[in-house]
C-alpha positions in Angstrom: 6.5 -9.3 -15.2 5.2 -12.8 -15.5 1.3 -13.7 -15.7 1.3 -14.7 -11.7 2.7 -11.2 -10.9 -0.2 -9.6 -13.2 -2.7 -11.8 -11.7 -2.0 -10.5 -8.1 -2.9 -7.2 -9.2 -6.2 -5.5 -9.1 -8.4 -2.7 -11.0 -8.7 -0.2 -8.7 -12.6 -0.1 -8.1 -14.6 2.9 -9.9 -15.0 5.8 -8.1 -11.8 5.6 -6.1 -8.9 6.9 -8.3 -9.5 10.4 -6.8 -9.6 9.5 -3.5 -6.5 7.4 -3.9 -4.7 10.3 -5.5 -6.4 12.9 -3.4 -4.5 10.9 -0.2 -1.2 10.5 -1.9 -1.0 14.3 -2.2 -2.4 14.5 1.5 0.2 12.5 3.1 3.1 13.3 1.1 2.8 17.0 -0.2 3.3 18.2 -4.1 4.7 14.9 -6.2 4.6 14.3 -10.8 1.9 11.5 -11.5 4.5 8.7 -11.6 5.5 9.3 -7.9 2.0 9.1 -7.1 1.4 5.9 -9.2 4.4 4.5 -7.4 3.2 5.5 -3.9 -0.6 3.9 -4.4 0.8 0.9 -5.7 3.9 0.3 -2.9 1.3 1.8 -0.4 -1.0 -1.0 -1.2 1.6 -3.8 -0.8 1.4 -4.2 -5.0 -2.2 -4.9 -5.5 -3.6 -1.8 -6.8 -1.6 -0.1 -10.1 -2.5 3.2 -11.7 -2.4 3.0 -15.4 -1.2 6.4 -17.1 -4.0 5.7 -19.3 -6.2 6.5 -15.9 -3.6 8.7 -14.1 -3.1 11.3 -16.2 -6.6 12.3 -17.6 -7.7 12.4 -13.7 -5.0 14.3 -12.7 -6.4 16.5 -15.8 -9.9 16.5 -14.6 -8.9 16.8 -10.9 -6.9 20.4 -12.3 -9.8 21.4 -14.3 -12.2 20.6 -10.8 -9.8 22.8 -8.8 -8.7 20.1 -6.2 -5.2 20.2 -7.3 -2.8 22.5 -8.5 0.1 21.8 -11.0 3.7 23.2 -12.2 6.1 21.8 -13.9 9.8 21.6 -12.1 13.0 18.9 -12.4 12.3 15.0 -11.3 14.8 13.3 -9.2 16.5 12.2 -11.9 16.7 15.8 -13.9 13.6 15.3 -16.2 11.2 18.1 -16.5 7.7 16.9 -14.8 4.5 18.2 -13.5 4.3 18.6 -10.0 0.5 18.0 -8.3 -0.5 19.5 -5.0 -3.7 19.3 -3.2 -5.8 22.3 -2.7 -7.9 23.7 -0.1 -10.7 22.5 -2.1 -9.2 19.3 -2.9 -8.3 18.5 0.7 -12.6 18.8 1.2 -13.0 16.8 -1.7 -10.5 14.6 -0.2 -13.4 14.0 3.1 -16.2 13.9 0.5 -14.6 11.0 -1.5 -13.3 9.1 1.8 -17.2 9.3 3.2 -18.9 8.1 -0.3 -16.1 4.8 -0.4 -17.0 4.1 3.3 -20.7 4.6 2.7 -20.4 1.8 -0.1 -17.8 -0.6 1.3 -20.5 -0.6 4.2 -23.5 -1.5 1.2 -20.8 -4.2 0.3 -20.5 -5.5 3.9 -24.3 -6.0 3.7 -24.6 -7.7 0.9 -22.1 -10.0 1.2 -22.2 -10.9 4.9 -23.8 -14.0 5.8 -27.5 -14.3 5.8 
């Protein structure tokens, strides 16, 4: 990938990784971390991309937190991986983390809107 493609891309903000993954599991049911890396970035139209560096300790903490549930099975391509799927408490998380990012991206609005 050349420095334009890398340039298009962008952090995904503090704070959201949970909710992003939280989603993924929402939508689409149990999936290993690379499915959901590859669903938050085609889902975004390429501009967000999880790093496993950030992935993979948050799926960690997320198993740890009880939102998500884990075991390992075969990948599409017969490679052992860790399926994720969303728990009862992850799918209230899920509301919690969607009301904090709208409660900020509306304190964004503010701040940025014209005066």
């Amino acid at each position: 990938m050349g420095r334009d493609a890398e340039a298009t891309r962008s952090e995904i903000p503090p704070g959201t990784l949970y909710m992003l993954i939280l989603k993924a599991l929402a939508r689409l049911g149990p999936m290993h971390g690379y499915g959901i890396a590859q669903h938050i970035q085609q889902t975004s139209e390429d501009v967000l991309q999880v790093e496993e560096g950030s992935l993979y300790p948050a799926l960690q903490r997320m198993l740890i937190k009880g939102w998500v549930s884990a075991e390992w099975g075969q990948s599409e391509n017969n490679r052992r991986a860790r399926y994720y799927s969303l728990t009862p408490a992850g799918r209230k998380q899920l509301g919690v983390e969607v009301a904090e990012f709208e409660r900020v991206m509306r304190a964004v609005a503010r701040v940025i809107q014209p005066a």
